[in-house]
N, C-alpha and C positions, 0 to 999 in steps of 0.2 A: 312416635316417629323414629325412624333410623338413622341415623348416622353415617355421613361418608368415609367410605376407606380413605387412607391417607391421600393415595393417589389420585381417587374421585374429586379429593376437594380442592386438587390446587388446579384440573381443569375445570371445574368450576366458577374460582376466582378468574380465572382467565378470561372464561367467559362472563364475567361481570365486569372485568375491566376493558376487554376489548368488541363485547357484543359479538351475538353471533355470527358463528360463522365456517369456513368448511376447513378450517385448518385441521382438527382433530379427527377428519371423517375418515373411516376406512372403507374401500370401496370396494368390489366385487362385483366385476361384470362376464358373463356365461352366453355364450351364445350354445344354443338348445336347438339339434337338427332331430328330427324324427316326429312323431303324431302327440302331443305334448295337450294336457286337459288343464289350460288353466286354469279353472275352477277347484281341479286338485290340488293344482299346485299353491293357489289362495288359502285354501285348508290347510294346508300340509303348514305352509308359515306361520299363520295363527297357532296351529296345534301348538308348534316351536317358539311363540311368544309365550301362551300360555304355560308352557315347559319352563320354559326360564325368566324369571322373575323380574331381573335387570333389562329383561326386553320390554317390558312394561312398566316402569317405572318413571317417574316422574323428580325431579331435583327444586321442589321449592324453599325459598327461606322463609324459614320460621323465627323470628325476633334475632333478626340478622345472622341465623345460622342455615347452612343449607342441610338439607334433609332428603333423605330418599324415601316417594308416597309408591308403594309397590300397587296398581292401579289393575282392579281386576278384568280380567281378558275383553270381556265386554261392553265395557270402559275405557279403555287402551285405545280407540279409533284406529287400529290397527286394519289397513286394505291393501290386498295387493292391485298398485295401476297398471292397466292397462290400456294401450297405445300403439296407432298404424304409423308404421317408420316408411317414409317415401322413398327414401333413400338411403346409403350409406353416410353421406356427406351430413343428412337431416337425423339419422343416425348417431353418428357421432355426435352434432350438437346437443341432442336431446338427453343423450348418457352422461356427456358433460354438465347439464342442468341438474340433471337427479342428483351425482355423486357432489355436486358442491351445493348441497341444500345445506343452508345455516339452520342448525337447530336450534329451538326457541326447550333449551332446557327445563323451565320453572314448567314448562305447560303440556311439552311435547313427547312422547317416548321415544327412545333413540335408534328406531330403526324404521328405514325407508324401503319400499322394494318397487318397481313397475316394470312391466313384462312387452316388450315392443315386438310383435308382428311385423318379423318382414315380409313374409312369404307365407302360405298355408303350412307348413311343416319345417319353419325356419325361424325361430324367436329368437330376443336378446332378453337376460335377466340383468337387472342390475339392480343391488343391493347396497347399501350404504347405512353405515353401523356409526356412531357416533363411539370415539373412543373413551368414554367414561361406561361404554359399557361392555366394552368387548376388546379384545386385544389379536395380535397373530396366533397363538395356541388357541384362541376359542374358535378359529374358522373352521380348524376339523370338526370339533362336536358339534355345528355349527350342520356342517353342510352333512353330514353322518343323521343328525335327528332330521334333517329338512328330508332326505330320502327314506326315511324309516316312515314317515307321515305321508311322504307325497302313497309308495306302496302301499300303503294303508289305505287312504281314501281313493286312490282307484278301485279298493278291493268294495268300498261304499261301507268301511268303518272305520276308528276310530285309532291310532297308531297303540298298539303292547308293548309299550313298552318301561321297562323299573325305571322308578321313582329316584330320582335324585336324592344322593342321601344331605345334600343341605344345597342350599340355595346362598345367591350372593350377599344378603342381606343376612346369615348366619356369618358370611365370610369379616362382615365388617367389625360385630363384637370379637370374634374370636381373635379377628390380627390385636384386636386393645386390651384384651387378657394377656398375648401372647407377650407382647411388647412390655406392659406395667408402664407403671409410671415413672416419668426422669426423675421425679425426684426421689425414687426410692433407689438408691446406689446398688441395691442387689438387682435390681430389673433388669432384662435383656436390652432393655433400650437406653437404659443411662451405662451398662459397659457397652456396646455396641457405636455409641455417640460419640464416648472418651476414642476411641480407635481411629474414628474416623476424624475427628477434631486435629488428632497427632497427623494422621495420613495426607488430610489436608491442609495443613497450616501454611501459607504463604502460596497456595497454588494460585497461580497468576486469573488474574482475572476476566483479561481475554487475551487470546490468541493473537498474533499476526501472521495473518493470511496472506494471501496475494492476491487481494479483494479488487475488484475493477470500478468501484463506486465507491465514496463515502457510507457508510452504516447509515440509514436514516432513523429520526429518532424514534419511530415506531416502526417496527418490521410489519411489512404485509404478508409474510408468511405465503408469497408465491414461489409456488417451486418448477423447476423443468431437472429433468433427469437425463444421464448420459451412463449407458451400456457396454460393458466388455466383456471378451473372453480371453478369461488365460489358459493355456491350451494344455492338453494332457500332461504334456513332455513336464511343463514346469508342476505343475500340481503336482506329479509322483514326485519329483524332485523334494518339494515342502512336507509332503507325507515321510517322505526317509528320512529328513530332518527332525522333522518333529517327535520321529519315534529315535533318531540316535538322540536327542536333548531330553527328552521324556516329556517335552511339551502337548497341548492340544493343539488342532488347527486354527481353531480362534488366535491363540495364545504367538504362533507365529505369524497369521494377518494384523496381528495387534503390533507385534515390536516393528514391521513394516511399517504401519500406516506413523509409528510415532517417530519414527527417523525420516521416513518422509514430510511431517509436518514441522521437525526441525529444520529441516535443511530448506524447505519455502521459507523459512524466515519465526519460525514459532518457539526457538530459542533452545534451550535445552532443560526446561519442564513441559511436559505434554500431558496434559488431561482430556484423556478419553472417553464417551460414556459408553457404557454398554447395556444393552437389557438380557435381565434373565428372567426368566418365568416364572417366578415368585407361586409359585404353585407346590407350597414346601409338603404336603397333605393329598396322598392320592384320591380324599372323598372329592377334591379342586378339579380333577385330572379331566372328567366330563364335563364341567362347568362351562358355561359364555360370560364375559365379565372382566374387569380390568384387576389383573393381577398381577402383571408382568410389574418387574421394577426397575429401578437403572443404578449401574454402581458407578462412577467416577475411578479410572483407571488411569493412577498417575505413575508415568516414565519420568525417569530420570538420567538424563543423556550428558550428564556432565562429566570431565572427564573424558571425552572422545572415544569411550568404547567403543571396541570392536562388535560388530553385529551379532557375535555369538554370546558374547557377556550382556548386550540388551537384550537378548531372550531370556538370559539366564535370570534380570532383573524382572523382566516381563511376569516371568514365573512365579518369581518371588512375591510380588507384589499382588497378582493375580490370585492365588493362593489364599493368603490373606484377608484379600476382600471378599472371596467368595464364600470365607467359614464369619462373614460377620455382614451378608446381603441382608437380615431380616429389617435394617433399617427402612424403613419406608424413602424413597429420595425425597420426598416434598419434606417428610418432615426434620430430614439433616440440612435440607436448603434453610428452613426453618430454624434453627438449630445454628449453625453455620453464620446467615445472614450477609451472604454478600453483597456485593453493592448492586440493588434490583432493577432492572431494566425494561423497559419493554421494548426496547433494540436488538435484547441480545439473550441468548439461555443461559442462565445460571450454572456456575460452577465447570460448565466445557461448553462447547461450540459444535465440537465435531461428534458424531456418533459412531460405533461400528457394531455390525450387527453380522453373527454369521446365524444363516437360516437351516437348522437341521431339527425343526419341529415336524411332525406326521404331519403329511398334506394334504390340503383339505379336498376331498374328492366326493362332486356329488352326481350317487351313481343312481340316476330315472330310467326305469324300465322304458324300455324304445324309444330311450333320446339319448344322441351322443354330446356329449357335455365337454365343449373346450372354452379352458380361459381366454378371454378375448383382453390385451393389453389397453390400456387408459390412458390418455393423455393428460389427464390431470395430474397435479402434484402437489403437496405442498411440504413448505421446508420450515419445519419445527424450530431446525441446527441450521447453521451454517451451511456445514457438509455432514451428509450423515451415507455412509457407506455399508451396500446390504450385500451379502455377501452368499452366494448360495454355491454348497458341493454338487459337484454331478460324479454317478459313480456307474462304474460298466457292468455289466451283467453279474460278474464274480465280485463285485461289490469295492473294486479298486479307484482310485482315481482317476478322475475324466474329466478333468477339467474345473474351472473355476468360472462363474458366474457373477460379475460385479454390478451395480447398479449404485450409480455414486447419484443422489439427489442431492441439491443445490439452492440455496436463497438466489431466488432471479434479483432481489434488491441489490446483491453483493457482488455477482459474478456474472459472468459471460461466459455461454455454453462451451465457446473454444479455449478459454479459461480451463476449466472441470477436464474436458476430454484431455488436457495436457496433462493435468494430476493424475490421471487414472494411469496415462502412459507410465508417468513416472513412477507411479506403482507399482506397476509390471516391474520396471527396472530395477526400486530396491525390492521386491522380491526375489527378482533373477541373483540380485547379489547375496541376500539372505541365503539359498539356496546353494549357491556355485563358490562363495568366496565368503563362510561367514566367518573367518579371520577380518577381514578390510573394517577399517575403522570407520566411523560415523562419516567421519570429514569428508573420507575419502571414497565414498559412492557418486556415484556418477550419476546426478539424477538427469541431468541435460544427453541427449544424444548429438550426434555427431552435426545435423543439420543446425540443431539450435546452437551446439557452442561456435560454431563458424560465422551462423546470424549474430551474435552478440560479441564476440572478440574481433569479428572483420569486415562483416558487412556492415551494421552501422555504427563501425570505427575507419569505413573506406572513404578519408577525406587528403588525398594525398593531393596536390596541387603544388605547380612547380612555384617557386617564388626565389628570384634572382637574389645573391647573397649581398648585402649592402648595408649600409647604414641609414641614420636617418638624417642626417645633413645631406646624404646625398639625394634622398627621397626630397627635401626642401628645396636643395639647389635645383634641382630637374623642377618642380614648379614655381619657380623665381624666373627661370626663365621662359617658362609656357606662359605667363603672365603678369609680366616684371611692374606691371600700372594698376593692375586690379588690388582692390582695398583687401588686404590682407587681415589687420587688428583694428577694431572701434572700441575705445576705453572711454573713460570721462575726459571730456577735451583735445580728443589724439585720434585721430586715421590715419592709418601708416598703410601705403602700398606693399604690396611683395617686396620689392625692391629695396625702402625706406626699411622694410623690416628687415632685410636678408644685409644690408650694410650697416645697420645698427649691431646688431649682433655678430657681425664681423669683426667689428672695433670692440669690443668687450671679449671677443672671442681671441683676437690678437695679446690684449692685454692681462689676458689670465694665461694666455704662454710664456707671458713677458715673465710671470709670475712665479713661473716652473711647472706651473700645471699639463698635463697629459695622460693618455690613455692609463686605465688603472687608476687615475687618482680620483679622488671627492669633493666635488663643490660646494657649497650648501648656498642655498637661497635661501633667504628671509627676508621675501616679500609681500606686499597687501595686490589686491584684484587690482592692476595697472596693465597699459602695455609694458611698462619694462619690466614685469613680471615673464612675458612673453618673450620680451630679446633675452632677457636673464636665462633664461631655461635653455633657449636655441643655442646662445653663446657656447655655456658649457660644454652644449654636444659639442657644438663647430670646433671645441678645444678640441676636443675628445677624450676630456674627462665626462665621471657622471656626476647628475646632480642630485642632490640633497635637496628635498622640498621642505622647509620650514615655516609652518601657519605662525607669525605673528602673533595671531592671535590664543593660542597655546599655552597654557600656565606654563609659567618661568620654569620650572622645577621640570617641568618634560622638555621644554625645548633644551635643558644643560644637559639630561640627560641621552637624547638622539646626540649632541654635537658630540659629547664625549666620549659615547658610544659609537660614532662614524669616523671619530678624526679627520674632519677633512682639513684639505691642506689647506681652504681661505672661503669665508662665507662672503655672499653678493647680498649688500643690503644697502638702508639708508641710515643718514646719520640719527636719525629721532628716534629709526627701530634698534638702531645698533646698543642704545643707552639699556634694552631689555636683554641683553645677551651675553653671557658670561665673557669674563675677558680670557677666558686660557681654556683648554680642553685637557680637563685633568691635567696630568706630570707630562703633556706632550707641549705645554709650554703654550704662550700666547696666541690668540687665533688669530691669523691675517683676515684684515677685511678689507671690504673694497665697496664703498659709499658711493653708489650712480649718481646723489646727489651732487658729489664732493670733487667727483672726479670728472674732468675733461674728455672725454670720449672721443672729440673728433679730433686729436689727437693724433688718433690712431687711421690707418689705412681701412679702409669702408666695404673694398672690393673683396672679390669670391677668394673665398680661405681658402683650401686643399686641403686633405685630409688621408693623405695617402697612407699613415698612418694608422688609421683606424680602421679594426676588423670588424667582422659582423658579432665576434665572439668577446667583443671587449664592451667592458658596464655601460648601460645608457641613464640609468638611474636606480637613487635605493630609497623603496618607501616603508616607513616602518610603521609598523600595525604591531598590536596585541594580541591579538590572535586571541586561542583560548586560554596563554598562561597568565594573561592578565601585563605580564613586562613587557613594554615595546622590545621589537625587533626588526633589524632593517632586512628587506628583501631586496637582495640583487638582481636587477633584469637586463638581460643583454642585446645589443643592438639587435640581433638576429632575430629573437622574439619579439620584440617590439617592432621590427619592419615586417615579418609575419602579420601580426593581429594587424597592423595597421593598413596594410595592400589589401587585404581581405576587405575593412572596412569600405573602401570606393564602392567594394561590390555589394556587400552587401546592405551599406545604408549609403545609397544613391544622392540623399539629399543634405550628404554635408558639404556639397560644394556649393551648396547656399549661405545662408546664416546661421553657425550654430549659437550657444551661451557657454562663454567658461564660467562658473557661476561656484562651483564644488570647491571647500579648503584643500589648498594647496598641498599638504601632506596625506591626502586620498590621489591614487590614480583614476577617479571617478571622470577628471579630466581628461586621461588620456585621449580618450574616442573624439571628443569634438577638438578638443587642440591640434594634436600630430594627424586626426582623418582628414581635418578641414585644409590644416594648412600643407598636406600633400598632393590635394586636387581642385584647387584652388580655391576653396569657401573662403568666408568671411565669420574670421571669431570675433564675439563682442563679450569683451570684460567686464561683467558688473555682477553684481546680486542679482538674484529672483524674487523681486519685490517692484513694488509700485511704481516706482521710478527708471524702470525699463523701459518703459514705452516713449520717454522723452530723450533717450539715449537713443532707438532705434529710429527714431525720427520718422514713423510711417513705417518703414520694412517691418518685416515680418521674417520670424527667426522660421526656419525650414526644419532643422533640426533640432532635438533637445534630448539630453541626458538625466534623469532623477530618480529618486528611489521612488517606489509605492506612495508613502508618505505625503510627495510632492502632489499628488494629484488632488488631492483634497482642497490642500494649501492654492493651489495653482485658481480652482474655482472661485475663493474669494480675493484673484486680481484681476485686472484687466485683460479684455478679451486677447490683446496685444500681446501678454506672456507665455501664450501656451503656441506649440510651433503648429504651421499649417504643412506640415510634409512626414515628417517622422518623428516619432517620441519612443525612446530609450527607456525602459524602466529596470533597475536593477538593484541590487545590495541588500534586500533583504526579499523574504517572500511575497509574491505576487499573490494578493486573492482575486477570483474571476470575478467576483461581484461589482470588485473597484473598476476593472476594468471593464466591465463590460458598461456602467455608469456613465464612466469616464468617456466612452467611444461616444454613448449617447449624444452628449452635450458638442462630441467634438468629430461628426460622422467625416468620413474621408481623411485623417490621419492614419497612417499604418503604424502599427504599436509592435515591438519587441522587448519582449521578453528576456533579459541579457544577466546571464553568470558567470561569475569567476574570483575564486580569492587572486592576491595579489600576486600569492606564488605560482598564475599563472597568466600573468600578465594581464592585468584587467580583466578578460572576458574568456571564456573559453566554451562556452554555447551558448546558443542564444535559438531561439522560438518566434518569428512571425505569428502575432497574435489576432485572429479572427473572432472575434466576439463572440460573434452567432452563434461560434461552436465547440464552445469552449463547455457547454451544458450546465453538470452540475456540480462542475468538479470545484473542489472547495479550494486549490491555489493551479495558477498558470501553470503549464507545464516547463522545466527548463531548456526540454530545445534538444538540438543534435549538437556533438563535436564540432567544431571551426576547421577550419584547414589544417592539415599536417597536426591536428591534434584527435589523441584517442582519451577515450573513455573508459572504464572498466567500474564495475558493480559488484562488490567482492564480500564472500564470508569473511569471518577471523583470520582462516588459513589459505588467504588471498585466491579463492577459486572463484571461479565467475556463481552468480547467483541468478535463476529463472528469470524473465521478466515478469515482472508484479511483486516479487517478493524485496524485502527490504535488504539494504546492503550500502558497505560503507564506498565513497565515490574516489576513487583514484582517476590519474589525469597524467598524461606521457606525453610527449609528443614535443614541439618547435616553441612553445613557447612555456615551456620552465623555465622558473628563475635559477638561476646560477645554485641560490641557495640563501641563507640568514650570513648577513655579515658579519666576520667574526667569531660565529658560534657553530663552528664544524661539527658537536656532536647533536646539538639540535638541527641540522643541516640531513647526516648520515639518519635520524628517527623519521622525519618527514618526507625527505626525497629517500624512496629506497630504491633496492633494485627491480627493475619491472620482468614480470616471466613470462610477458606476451609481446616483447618486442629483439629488437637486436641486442646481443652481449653485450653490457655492459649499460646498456639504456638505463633509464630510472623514472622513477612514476614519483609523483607529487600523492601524500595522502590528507586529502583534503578535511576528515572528520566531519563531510555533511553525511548524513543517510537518507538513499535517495532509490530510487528502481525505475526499470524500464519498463515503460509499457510495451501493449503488445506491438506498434507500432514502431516502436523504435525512439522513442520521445524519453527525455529523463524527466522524474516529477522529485523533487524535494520533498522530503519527511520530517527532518530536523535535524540536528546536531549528536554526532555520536558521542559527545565527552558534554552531550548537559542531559539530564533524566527526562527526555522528550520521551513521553509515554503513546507509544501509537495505538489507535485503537479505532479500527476499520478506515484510516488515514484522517480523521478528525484529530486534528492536531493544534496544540496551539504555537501561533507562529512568532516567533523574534527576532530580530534583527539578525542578518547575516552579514560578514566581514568579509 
């Protein structure tokens, strides 16, 4: 029995792991006009099975090894079918049937052919070769011996022609002579290993793409393909380049395609594959048979080279691997052992291929023979790019031929056709400017960076400059009787609320407090948690949210940290709370308990005083340094996010829940939304004990993270809102949510993001279940009002939609900044170079892209090793 070449036997595993099938088929389809003897032509084939070995051969295991049975001619079941095509349309379906036959390897020989009758002097051939036994260089010998035979038996004999001096089944010992053995260190294949070992050590394992799907975890290996020309002008361009650099053509499509896979998001190592024709031996040169091989061609784009120096590296690299191709690639995969998949190809993703092998032309006395194009496809890679020269009379350049195939699992055809654009471009710039650095090619054109820096960042909406005491007084008086707060024991009117917090609001002036200073609260889930918070404003100081419930050691550390001038609490919490605020001396407090409120004057405070541009509050978070830090937000951003709210969650003038610790603004939205158009907030937890508090009603609105949704199923049907549900803080998966809808059809759900540094929320997503498909987290939505968005590389440039990028945010509602701490203030808020002089953009550290649509989808965290990989991500909490 024989032995499989290296590269026979890992499509073979293939096909023992995924069952047959047309992924490896190579197809050939001929439409044949003129007086055509198909009976010749049935001979002529055979002759050319019986010619070539590997046309009749057979792949079975023998004691779990695969074997090649070379099966003689008349044995072979070798026919050519023939077939009446009614039409073009039944036509095409029929060619599509042949070319995606699954071969049944262990039993089958790997070549099909059937000959369809359109018309009396009009056939279609179509041929289809299984690529374990044939490759692109074997279709010339290929269609060269099929004319040499067809001639022949018109003549009613036998084709003359010389004997092949070896056959493929010579080819398979001779590669395992040639190669030796790994473990003999003098072998060509254990120094050839060592090279590649070093070449590829640490090459990423997959790519990121700007994939429009999740990877699934078996590829189906369907493909659709998308065509272009690049036009004379530029090809002579790359020609005179490549002769001033001393490159090949290949060699400059290569440093192309790999600065364009950087700059989608593929980082700065790029592994290529390429095939060469492994035909090192001209007795190979007439052969049919799989010889070709693949090398992994790794760029290194680190450092921001200029275009000219990644050619130079291109070369270099290139070079190299081409004096050490004898490696078989199955068996460096082998060898190698990366982590194996059946989602994805080993060792690269993408291919490139440039096609300047003799063509294969088959020339039938009185038929004229043109290739008819195929609609089938399949995608081995990811993206694998075929590249053919066309050249003018005098043998110059004429153009460029691309043909990018694609996994339909991964991408969308208007996906691809955008890549191919942008190929053109860093070509153009390869060519026209190969000074210009990596960074700064321009893959995006003039239409797209305008779609993504201002069409959907066009959320300008006027919103009157104010505070938010005056947003409350304006509904105190549209409503001064309607139940404003319901806590344990307490229903307080607008009114009851708006003169409670008048009298505390008086008495923290009495105090010295005012615009600029800092209040701190340290309160539990009450309503005078609620007058507590309003008062301050109405002071027009901000406040300080301090959760009670907070290990000692953090709540010393926020007061000492804020300085404020006097915290609001009671006497039983007060006993938990340092007495002094570091060397700034003893903290005043003020016990609601303790102290007499009505005291004080009840009626509407004035606040003329206070800007739009002065603090409304400071919440401190940990962010990623692990230290708290307090965020400044100022009244104008928070009357921003908050006007917007009316509109866009309609139903907090219902009943929402404050339910979230008081040192999250998770609060914001239903507190300041509700109590600006007149809802009804109710103070409590989200636990079982709600529904005896709501006494029949029914909450309208509700804020909670992901999380909550699960939690929510095991309480009463009473806890969950019948109007709108908030979900936010960390990532949304569609699965939950679409569960979720289930159980609770007719709630509208949003999708809602934003760190703190920008005011609670800064887009948010209307979520429809139905259509959310397969995508493995919600998407986050558009910009809010008066806010922008941007998608940025390293070197803060816009980045394609699909591809990854870190998320910056500009616009009305940034915080002021970190309290205190001006140089981590000046690292985060920087300066923005998409808006007016002196603007600044918040850098958020999520990574995140735009889809085609204009929607942002979260990725992960750019400062935690979220490894992406076809956006199957694992997700964690976001802040």
């Amino acid at each position: 029995m024989i032995p499989l070449s290296y590269a026979q036997r890992r499509l073979w595993f293939m096909g023992e792991l995924t069952g047959p099938s047309a992924t490896y088929n190579i197809p050939v389809v001929l439409r044949l006009t003129g007086v055509l003897s198909p009976a010749a032509l049935e001979a002529a084939l055979r002759d050319v099975v019986d010619r070539h070995e590997v046309l009749r051969t057979v792949f079975p295991a023998v004691d779990g090894e695969p074997r090649q049975r070379v099966l003689p001619v008349e044995r072979a079941g070798f026919a050519l079918v023939t077939a009446e095509a009614a039409g073009e349309a039944e036509l095409a379906g029929e060619v599509a049937r042949v070319l995606g036959h699954p071969f049944d390897l262990h039993e089958e020989i790997p070549i099909r052919a059937t000959l369809f009758a359109v018309a009396p002097e009009e056939h279609v051939l179509a041929v289809v070769v299984h690529h374990i036994a044939g490759d692109g260089w074997s279709l010339e010998p290929l269609a060269r011996d099929i004319a040499t035979a067809y001639t022949a038996r018109l003549a009613d004999r036998a084709p003359d022609w010389e004997p092949l001096p070896v056959q493929y089944a010579d080819y398979t010992f001779w590669q395992r002579e040639l190669l030796g053995d790994d473990q003999d260190p003098e072998s060509l294949l254990s120094e050839q290993l060592d090279y590649w070992r070093t070449a590829l050590s640490g090459v990423p394992e997959e790519l990121a793409l700007p994939y429009d799907r999740p990877r699934p975890a078996t590829a189906s290996n369907r493909g659709e393909a998308v065509e272009l020309l690049v036009p004379a002008e530029l090809h002579c361009k790359l020609a005179e380049l490549a002769k001033q650099r001393q490159v090949t053509m290949y060699m400059v499509l290569h440093a192309a395609l790999a600065v364009l896979l950087s700059r989608l998001g593929g980082g700065p190592d790029i592994p290529i594959g390429t095939p060469i024709a492994g035909r090192t031996d001209e007795d190979l040169n007439d052969l049919v048979g799989f010889f070709v091989n693949t090398l992994v061609m790794r760029t290194d784009l680190t450092g921001d080279p200029s275009l000219a120096e990644v050619l130079d590296r291109v070369r270099e690299t290139g070079l190299s691997a081409f004096e050490h191709q004898d490696v078989p690639f199955e068996r460096l995969v082998e060898d190698l052992a990366p982590v194996r998949s059946l989602a994805r190809h080993p060792l690269f993703q993408v291919m490139l291929s440039l096609q300047n092998n003799a063509q294969a032309v088959l020339d039938l006395p009185g038929v004229t023979v043109r290739p008819m194009a195929t609609q089938s496809a399949s995608a081995r890679f990811d993206l694998s790019f075929e590249v053919g020269e066309d050249l003018d009379p005098a043998g110059g350049p004429a153009g460029l031929s691309v043909r990018a195939t694609y996994a339909a699992d991964l991408f969308d055809r208007s996906t691809v056709e955008a890549v191919t654009r942008r190929l053109v471009r860093v070509l153009t710039a390869l060519a026209e400017e190969p000074a210009t650095r990596v960074s700064a090619v321009r893959v995006l054109d003039d239409a797209e960076r305008a779609r993504i820096l201002e069409q959907w960042n066009d959320t300008a909406v006027e919103v009157a400059p104010t505070h938010l005491p005056a947003l409350f007084a304006a509904q105190v008086a549209r409503t001064p009787d309607a139940v404003a707060v319901v806590a344990e024991g307490q229903r307080l009117s607008y009114a009851e609320l708006d003169a409670r917090a008048n009298r505390l609001a008086r008495l923290l002036r009495e105090r010295g407090v005012g615009p600029e200073s800092l209040v701190a609260v340290c309160l539990g889930r009450s309503a005078d948690l609620v007058v507590a918070l309003l008062a301050v404003l109405k002071s027009g100081a901000a406040y300080v949210p301090v959760d009670p419930e907070y290990p000692a050691d953090r709540i010393a550390y926020m007061l000492d940290d804020a300085g404020p001038v006097a915290v609001v609490t009671t006497g039983e919490l007060a006993a938990g709370l340092p007495g002094s605020t570091g060397d700034r001396g003893p903290l005043p407090r003020i016990l609601l308990d303790e102290t007499d409120l009505d005291a004080y004057d009840g009626s509407a405070l004035p606040c003329p005083e206070l800007l739009p541009a002065h603090p409304a509050y400071v919440i401190y978070t940990s962010g990623s340094t692990g230290r708290p830090k307090g965020v400044l937000i100022e009244h104008r951003a928070l009357v921003n996010y908050v006007v917007r709210c009316h509109r866009a969650y309609p139903t907090l003038s219902g009943s929402t829940l404050l339910h979230a610790s008081i040192s999250f603004d998770a609060g914001v939205t239903g507190l300041y939304g509700a109590l600006t158009c007149g809802g009804r907030v109710v103070v409590a937890a989200l636990d079982e004990r709600l529904p005896a508090l709501l006494a029949g009603e029914r909450l309208t609105f509700l804020k909670g993270t992901p999380s909550h949704l699960a939690f929510m199923d095991a309480l009463p049907e009473e806890c969950a809102p019948i109007g709108q549900l908030m979900v936010g803080g960390e990532a949304v998966r569609a699965e939950a949510i679409r569960a979720w809808s289930a159980r609770h059809p007719g709630v509208a759900i949003v999708n809602h993001y934003g760190p703190t540094e920008a005011t609670v929320g800064c887009t948010d997503f209307p979520v429809d279940p139905r259509a959310v498909g397969d995508a493995a987290v919600v998407p986050m939505g558009r910009p809010m009002w008066n806010t922008r968005a941007y998608v940025l590389d390293d070197t803060l440039r816009p980045v394609p939609p699909g591809v990854a990028g870190e998320l910056y945010i500009a616009g009305a509602q940034l915080a002021r900044g970190y309290l205190g701490r001006h140089g981590l203030t000046a690292e985060r808020f920087v300066a923005c170079p998409y808006g007016e002089p002196g603007e600044r953009m918040y850098r958020t550290g999520d990574v995140v892209r735009w889809t085609a649509s204009g929607e942002l989808e979260f990725l992960g965290r750019a400062d935690e090793q979220v490894k992406i990989r076809g956006f199957r991500i694992e997700l964690g909490e976001v802040e």
